[in-house]
TISE-19489 format. One record per residue: residue in three letters; x negated, y negated, z of N, C-alpha, C in turn. Coordinates in Angstrom, 2 decimals. Each point is the difference from the previous one (the first is absolute). Layout:
+------+---------+---------+---------+---------+---------+---------+---------+---------+---------+
: vofi :    n_px :    n_py :    n_pz :   ca_px :   ca_py :   ca_pz :    c_px :    c_py :    c_pz :
+------+---------+---------+---------+---------+---------+---------+---------+---------+---------+
:  Ala :       X :       Y :       Z :       X :       Y :       Z :       X :       Y :       Z :
...
+------+---------+---------+---------+---------+---------+---------+---------+---------+---------+
//
This chain:
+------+---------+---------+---------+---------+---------+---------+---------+---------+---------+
: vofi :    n_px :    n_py :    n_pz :   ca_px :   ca_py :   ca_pz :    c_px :    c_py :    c_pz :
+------+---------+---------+---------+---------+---------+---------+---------+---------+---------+
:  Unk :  -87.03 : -103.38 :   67.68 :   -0.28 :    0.59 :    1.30 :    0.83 :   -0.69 :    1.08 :
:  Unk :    0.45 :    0.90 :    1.48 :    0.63 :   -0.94 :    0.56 :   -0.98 :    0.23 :    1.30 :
:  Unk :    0.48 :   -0.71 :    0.94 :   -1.34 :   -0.41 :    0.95 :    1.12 :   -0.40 :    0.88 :
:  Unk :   -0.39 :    0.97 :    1.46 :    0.99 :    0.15 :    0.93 :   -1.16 :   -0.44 :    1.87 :
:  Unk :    0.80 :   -0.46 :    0.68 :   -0.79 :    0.06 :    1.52 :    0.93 :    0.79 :    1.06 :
:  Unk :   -0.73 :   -0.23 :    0.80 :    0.33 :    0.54 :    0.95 :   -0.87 :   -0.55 :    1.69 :
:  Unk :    0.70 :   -0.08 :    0.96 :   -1.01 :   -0.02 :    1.27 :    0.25 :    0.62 :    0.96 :
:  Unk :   -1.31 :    0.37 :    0.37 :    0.24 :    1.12 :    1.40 :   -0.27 :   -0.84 :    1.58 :
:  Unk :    0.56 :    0.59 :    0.86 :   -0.34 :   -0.59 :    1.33 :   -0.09 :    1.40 :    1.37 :
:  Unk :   -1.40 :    0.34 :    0.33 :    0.57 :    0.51 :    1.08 :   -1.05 :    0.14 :    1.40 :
:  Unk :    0.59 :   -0.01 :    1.16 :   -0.45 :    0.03 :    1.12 :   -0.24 :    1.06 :    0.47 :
:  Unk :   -0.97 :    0.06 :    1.36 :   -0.16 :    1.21 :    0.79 :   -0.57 :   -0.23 :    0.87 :
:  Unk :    0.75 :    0.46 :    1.66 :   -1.17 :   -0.55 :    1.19 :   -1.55 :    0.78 :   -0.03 :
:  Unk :   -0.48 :   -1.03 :    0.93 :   -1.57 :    0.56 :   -0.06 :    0.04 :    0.62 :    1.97 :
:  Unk :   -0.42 :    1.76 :   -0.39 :    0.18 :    0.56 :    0.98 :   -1.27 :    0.76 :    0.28 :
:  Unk :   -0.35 :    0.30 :    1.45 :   -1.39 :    0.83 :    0.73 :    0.33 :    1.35 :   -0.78 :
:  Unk :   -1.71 :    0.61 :   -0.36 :    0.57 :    0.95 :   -0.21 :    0.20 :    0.66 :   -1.68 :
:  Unk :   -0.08 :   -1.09 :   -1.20 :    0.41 :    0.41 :   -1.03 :   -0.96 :   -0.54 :   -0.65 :
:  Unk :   -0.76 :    0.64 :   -1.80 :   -1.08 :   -1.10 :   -0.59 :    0.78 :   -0.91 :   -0.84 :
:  Unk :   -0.65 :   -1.13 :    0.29 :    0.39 :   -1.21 :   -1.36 :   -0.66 :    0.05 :   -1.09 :
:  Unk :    1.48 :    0.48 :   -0.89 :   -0.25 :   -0.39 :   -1.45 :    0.80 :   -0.43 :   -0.80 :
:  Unk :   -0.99 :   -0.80 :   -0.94 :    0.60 :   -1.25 :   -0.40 :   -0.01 :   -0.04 :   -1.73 :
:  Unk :    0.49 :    0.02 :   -0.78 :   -0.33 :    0.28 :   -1.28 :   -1.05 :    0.94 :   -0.34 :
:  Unk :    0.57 :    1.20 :    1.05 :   -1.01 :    1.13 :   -0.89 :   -1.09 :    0.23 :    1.06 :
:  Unk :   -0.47 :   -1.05 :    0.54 :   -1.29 :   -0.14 :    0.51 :    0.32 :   -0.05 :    1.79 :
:  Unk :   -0.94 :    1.48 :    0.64 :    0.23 :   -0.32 :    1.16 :   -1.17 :   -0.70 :    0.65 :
:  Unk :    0.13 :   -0.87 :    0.78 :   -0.58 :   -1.35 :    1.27 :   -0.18 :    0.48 :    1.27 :
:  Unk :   -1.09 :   -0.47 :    0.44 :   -0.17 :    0.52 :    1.43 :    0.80 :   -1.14 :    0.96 :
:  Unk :    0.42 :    0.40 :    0.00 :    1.25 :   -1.02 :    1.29 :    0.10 :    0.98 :    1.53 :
:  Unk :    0.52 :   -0.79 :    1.19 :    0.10 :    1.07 :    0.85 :    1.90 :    0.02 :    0.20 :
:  Unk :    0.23 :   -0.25 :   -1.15 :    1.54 :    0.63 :   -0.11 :    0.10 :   -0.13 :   -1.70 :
:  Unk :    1.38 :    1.00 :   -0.01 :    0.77 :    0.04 :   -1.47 :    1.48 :    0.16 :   -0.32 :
:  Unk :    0.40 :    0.30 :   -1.01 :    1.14 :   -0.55 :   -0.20 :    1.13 :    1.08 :    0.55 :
:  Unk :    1.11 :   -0.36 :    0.10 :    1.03 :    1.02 :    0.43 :    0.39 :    0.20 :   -1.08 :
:  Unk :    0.93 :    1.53 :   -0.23 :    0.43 :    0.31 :   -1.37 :    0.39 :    1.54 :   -0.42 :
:  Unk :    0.82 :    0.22 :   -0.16 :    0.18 :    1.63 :   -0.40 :   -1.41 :    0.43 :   -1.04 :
:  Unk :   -0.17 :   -0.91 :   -0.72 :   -0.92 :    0.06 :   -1.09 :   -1.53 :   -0.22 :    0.94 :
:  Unk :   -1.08 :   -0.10 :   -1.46 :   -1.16 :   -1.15 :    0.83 :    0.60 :   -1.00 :    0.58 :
:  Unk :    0.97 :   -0.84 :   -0.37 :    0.31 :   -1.35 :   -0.18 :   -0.48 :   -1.17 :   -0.80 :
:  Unk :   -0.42 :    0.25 :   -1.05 :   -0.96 :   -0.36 :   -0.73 :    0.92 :   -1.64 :   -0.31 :
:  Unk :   -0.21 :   -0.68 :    0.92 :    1.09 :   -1.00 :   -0.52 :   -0.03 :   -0.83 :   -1.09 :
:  Unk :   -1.17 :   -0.28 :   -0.23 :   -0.45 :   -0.93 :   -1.63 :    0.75 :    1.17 :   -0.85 :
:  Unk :   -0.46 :    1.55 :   -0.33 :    0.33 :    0.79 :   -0.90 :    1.63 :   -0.47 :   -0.20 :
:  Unk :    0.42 :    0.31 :    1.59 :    1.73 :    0.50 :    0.16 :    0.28 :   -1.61 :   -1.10 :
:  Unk :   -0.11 :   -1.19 :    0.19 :    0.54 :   -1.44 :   -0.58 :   -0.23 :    0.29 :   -1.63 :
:  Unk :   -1.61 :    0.58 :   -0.15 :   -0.16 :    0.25 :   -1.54 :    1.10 :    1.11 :   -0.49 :
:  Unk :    0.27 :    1.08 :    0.22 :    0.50 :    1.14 :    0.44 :    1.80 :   -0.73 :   -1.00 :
:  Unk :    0.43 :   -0.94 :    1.48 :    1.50 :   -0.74 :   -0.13 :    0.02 :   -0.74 :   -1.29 :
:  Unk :   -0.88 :   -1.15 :   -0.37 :   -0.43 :   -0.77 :   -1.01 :    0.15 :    0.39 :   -1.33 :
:  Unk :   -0.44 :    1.25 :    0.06 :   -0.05 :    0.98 :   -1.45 :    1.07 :    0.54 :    0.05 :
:  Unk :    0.45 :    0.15 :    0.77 :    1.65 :    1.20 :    0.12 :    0.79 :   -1.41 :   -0.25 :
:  Unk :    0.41 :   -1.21 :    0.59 :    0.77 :   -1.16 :   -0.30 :   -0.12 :   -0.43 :   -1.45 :
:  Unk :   -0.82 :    0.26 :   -0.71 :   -0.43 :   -0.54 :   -1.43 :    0.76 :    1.20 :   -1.05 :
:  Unk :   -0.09 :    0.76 :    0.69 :    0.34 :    1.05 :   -1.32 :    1.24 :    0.56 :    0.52 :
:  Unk :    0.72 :   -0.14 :    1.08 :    1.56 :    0.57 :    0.26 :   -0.46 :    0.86 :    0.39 :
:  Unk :   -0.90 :    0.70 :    0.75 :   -0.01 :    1.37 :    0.26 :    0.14 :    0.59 :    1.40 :
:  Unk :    0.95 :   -1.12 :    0.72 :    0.28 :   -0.06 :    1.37 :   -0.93 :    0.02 :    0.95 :
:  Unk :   -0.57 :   -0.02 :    1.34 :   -0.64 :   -0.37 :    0.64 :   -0.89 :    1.14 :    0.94 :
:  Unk :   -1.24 :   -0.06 :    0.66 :   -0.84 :    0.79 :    0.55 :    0.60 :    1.18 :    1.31 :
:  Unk :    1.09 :   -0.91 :    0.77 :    0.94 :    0.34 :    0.75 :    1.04 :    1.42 :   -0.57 :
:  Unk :    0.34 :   -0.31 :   -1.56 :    1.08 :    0.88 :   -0.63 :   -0.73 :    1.03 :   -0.43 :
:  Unk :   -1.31 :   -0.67 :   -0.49 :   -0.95 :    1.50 :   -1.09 :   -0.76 :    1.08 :    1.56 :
:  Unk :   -0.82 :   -0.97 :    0.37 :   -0.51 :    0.99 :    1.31 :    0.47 :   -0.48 :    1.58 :
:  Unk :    1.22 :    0.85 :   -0.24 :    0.68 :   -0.51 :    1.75 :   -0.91 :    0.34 :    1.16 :
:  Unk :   -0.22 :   -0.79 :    0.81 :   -0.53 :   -0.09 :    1.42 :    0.81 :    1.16 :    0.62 :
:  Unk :    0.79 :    0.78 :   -0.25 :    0.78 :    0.97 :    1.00 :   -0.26 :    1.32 :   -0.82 :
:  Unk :   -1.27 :   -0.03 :   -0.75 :    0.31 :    1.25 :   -0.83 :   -1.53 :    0.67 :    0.41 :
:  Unk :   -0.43 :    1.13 :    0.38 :   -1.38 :    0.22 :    0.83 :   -0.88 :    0.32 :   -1.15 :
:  Unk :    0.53 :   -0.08 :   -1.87 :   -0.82 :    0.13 :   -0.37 :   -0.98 :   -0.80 :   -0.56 :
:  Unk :    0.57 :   -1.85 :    0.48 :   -1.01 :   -0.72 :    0.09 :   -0.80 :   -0.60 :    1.36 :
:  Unk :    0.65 :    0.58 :    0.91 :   -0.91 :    0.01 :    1.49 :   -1.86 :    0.24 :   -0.31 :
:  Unk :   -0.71 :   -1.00 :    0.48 :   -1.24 :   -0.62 :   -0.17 :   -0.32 :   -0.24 :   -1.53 :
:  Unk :    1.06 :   -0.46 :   -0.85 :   -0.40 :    0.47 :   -1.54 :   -1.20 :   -1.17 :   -0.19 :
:  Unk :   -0.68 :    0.18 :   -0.87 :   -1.05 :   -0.36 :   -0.72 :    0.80 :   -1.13 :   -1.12 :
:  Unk :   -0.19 :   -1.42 :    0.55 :    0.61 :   -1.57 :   -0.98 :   -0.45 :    0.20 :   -1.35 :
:  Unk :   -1.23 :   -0.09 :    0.08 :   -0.17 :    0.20 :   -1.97 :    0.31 :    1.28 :   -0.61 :
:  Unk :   -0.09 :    1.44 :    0.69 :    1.10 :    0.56 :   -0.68 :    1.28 :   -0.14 :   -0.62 :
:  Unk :    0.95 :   -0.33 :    1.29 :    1.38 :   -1.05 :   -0.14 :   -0.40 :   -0.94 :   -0.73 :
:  Unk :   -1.13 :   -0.91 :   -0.72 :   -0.02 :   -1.71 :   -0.42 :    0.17 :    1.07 :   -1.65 :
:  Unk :   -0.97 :    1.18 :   -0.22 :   -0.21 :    0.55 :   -1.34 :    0.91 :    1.03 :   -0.76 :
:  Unk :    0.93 :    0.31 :    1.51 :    1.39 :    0.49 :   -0.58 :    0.99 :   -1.11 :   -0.44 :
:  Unk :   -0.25 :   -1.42 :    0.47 :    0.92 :   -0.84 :   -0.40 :   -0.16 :   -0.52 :   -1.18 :
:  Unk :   -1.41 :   -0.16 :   -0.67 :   -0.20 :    0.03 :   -0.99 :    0.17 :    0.33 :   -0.87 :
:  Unk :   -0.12 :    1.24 :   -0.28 :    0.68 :    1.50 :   -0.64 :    0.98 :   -0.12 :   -0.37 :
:  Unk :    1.06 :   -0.69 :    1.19 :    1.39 :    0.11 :   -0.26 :    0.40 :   -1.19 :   -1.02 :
:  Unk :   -1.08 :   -1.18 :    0.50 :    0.18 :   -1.38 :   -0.73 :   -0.17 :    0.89 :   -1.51 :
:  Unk :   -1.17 :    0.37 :   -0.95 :   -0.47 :    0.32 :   -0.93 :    1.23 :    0.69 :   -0.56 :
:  Unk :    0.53 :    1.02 :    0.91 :    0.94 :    0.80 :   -0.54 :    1.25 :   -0.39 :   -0.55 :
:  Unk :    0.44 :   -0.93 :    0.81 :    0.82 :   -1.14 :   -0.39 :   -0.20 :   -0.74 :   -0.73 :
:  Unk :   -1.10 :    0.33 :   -1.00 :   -0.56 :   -0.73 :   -1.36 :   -0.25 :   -1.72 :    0.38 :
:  Unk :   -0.91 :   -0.39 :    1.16 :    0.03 :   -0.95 :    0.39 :   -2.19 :   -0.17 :    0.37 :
:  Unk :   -0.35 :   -1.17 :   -0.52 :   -1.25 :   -0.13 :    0.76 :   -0.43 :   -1.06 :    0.97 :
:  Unk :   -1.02 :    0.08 :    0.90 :   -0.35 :   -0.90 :    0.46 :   -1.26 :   -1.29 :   -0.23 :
:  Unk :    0.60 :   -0.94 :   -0.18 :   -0.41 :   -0.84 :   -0.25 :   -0.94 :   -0.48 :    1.20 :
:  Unk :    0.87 :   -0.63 :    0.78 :   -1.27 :   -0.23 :    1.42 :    0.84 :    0.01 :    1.19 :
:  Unk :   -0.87 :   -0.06 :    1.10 :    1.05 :    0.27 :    1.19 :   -1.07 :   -1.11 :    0.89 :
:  Unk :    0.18 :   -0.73 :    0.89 :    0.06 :   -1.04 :    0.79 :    0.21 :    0.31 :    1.49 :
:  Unk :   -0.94 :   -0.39 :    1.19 :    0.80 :    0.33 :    1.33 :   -1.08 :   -0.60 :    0.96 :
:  Unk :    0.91 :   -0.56 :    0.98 :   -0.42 :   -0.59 :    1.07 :    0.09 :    0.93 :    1.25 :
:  Unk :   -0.70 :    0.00 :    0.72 :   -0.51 :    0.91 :    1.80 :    0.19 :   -1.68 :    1.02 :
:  Unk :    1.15 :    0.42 :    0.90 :   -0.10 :   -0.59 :    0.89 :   -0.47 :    0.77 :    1.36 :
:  Unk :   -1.44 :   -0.26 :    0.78 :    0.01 :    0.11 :    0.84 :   -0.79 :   -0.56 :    0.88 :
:  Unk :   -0.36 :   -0.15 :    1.40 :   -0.78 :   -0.92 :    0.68 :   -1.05 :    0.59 :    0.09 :
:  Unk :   -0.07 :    1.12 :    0.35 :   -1.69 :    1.19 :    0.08 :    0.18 :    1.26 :   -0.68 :
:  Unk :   -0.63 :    0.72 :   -0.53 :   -1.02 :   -0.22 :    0.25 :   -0.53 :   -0.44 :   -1.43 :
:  Unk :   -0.99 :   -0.79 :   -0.50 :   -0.40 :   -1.09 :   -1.00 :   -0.20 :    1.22 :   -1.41 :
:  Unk :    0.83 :   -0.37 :   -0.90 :    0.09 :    0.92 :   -0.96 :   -0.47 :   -0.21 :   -1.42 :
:  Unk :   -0.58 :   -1.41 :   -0.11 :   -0.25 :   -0.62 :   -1.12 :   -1.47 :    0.96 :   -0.71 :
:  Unk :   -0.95 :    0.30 :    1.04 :   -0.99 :    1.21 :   -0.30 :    0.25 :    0.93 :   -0.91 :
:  Unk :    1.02 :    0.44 :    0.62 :    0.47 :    1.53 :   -1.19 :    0.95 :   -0.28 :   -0.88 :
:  Unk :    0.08 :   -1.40 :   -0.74 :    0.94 :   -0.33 :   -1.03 :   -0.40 :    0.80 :   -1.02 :
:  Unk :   -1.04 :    0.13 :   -0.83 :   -0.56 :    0.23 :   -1.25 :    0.50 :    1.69 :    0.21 :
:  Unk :   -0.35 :    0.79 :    0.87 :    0.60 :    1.21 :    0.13 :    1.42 :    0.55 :   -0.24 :
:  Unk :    0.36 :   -1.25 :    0.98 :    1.66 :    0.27 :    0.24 :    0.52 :    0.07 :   -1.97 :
:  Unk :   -0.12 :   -1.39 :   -0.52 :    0.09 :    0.11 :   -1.57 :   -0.24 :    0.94 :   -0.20 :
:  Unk :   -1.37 :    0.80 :   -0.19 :    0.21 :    1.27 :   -0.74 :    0.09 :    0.70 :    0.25 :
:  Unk :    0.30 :    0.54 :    1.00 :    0.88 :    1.08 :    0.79 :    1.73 :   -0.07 :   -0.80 :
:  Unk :    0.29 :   -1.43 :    0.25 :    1.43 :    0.48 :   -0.16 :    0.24 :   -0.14 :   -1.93 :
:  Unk :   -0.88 :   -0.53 :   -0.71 :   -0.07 :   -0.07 :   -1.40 :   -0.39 :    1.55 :   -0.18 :
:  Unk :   -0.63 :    0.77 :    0.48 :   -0.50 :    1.18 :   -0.01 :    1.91 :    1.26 :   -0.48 :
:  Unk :    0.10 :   -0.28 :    1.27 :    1.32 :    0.54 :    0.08 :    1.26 :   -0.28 :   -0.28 :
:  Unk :   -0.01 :   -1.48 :   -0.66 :    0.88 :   -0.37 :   -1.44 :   -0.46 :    0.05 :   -1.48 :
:  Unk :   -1.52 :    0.53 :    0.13 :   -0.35 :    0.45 :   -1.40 :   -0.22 :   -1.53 :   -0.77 :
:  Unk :   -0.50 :   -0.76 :    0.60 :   -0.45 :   -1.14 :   -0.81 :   -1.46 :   -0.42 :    0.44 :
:  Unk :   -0.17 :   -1.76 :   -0.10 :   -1.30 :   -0.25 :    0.28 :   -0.10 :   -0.66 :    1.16 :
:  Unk :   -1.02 :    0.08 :    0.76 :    0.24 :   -0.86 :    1.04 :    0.12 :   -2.07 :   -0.07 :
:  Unk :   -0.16 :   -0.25 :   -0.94 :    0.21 :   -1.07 :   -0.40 :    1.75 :   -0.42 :   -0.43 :
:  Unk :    0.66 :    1.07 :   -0.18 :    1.33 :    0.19 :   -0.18 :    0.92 :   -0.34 :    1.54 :
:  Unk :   -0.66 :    0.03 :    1.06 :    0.06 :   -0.17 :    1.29 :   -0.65 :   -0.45 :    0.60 :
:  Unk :    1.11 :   -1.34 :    0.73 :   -0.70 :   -0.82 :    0.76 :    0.22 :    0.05 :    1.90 :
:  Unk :   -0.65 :   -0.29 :    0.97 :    0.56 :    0.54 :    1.22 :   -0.92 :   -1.51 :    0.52 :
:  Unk :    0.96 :   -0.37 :    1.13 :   -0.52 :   -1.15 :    0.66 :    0.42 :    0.09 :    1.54 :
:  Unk :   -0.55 :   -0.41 :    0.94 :    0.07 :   -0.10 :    1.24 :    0.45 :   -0.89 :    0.45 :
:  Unk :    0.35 :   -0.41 :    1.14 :    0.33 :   -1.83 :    0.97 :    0.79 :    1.44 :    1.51 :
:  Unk :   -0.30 :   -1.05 :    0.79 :    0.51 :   -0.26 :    1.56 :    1.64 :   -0.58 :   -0.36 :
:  Unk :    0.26 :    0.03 :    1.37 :    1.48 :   -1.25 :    0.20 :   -0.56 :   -0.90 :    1.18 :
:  Unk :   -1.09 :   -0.53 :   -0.18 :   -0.38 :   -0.99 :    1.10 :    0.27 :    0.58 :    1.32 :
:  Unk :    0.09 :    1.02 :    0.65 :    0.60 :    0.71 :    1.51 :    1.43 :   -0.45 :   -0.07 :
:  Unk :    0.93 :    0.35 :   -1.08 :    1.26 :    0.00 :   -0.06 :    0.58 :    1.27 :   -0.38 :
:  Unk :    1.45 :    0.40 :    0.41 :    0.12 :    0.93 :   -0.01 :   -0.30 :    1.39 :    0.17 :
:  Unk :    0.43 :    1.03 :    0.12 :   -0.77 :    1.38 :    0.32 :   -1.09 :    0.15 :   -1.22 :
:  Unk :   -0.50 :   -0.57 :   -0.85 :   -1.24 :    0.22 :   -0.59 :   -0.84 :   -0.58 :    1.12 :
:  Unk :    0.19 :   -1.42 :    0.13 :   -0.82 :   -0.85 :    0.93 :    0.13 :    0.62 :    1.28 :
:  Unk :    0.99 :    0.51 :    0.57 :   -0.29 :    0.31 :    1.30 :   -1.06 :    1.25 :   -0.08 :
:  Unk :   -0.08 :    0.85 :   -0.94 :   -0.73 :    0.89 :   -0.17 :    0.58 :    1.89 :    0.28 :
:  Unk :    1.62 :   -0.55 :   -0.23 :    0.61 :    1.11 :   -0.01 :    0.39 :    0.91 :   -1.24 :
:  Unk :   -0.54 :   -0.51 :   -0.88 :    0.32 :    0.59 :   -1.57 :   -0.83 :   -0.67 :   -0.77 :
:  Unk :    0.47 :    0.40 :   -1.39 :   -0.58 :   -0.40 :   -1.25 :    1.33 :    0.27 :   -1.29 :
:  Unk :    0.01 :   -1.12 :   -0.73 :    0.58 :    0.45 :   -0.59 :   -0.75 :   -0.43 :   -1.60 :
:  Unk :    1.08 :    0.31 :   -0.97 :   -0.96 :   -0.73 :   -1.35 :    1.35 :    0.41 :   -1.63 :
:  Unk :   -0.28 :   -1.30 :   -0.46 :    1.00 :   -0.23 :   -0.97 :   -0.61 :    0.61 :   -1.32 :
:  Unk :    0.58 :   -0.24 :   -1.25 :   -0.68 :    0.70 :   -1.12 :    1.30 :   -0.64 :   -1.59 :
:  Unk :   -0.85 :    0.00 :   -0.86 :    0.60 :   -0.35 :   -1.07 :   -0.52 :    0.54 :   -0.96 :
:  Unk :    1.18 :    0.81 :   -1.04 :   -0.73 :    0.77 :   -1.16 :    0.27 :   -0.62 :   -1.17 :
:  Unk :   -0.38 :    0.24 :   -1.47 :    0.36 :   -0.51 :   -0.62 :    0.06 :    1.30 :   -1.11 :
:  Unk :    0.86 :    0.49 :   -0.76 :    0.13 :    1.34 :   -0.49 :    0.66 :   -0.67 :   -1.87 :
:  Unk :   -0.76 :    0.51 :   -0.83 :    0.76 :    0.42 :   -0.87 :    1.03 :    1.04 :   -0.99 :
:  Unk :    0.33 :   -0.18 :   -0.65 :    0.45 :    1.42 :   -1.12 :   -1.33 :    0.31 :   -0.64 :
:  Unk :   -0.15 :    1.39 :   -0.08 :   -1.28 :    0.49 :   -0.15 :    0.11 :    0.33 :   -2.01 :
:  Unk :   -1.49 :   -1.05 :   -0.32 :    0.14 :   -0.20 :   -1.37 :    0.79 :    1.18 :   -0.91 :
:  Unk :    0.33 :   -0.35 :   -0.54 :    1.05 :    0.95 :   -0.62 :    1.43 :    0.90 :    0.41 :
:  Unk :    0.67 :   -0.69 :    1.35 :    0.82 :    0.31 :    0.35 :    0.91 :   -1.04 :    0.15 :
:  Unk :    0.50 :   -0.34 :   -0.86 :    1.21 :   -0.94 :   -0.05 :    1.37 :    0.16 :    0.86 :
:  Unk :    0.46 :    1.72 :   -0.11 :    1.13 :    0.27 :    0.44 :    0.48 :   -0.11 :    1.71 :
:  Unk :   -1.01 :   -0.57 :    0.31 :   -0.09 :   -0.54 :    2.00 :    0.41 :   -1.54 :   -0.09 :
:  Unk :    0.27 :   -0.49 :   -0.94 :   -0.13 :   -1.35 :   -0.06 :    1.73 :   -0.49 :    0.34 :
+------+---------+---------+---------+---------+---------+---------+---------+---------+---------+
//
């Protein structure tokens, strides 16, 4: 078997006006994310992570921001089409990993969700996915409280009995 990674990274300001959601799961905040999409930014990093592991180019190339037919799209749709594509590519997922940087609003509550929300829509377990939170101490536009952003790491194999991806 061969056993490939990948990591995702992505940002989005936090604007009046829009709901926050965050791996799947929307939060009562009195702002949310900017984004052609939801902005689902944990998804979008998981999203990159899985596309970096398996060559299958990036969230930007598969669903362009300039194209209206992902205007307000739905992240775990996009997280379970990327999947799809992973599988199709005779590739599985092993586990995926990801950190949420932001200063407010406190997100550690809806961890257990966020997991299976986004294990949901990669077709695994929620134990297969891990999601963790932290601040930047009031540094940077996380800390100032102008965004959020959040990193991600997958870990993908050749899917048993497919050697010829290797």
């Amino acid at each position: 078997m061969a056993y490939r990674v990948g990591i995702g990274f992505d940002v989005h300001r936090l604007v009046r006006g829009r709901k926050l959601i965050i791996g799947g799961v929307e939060i009562d905040y009195e702002r949310g994310l900017e984004g052609h999409s939801d902005a689902d930014v944990l998804a979008h990093a998981v999203m990159d992570a899985l596309l970096g592991a398996s060559g299958l180019g990036d969230i930007g190339e598969l669903y362009p921001p300039h194209d209206d037919k992902y205007k307000g799209a739905d992240s775990m749709q996009l997280l379970a089409d990327t999947a799809a594509r992973i599988e199709r590519a005779g590739y599985a997922i092993v586990n995926v990993d990801a950190v949420v940087a932001a200063e407010a609003p406190r997100l550690a509550p809806h961890r257990a969700e966020m997991e299976s929300r986004l294990a949901s829509a990669m077709r695994t377990v929620p134990s297969n996915v891990g999601v963790k939170f932290t601040t930047t101490e009031g540094l940077g536009f996380e800390g100032r409280g102008e965004g959020i952003s959040a990193r991600a790491v997958a870990l993908i194999m050749t899917a048993p009995g497919n050697f010829a991806v290797c």
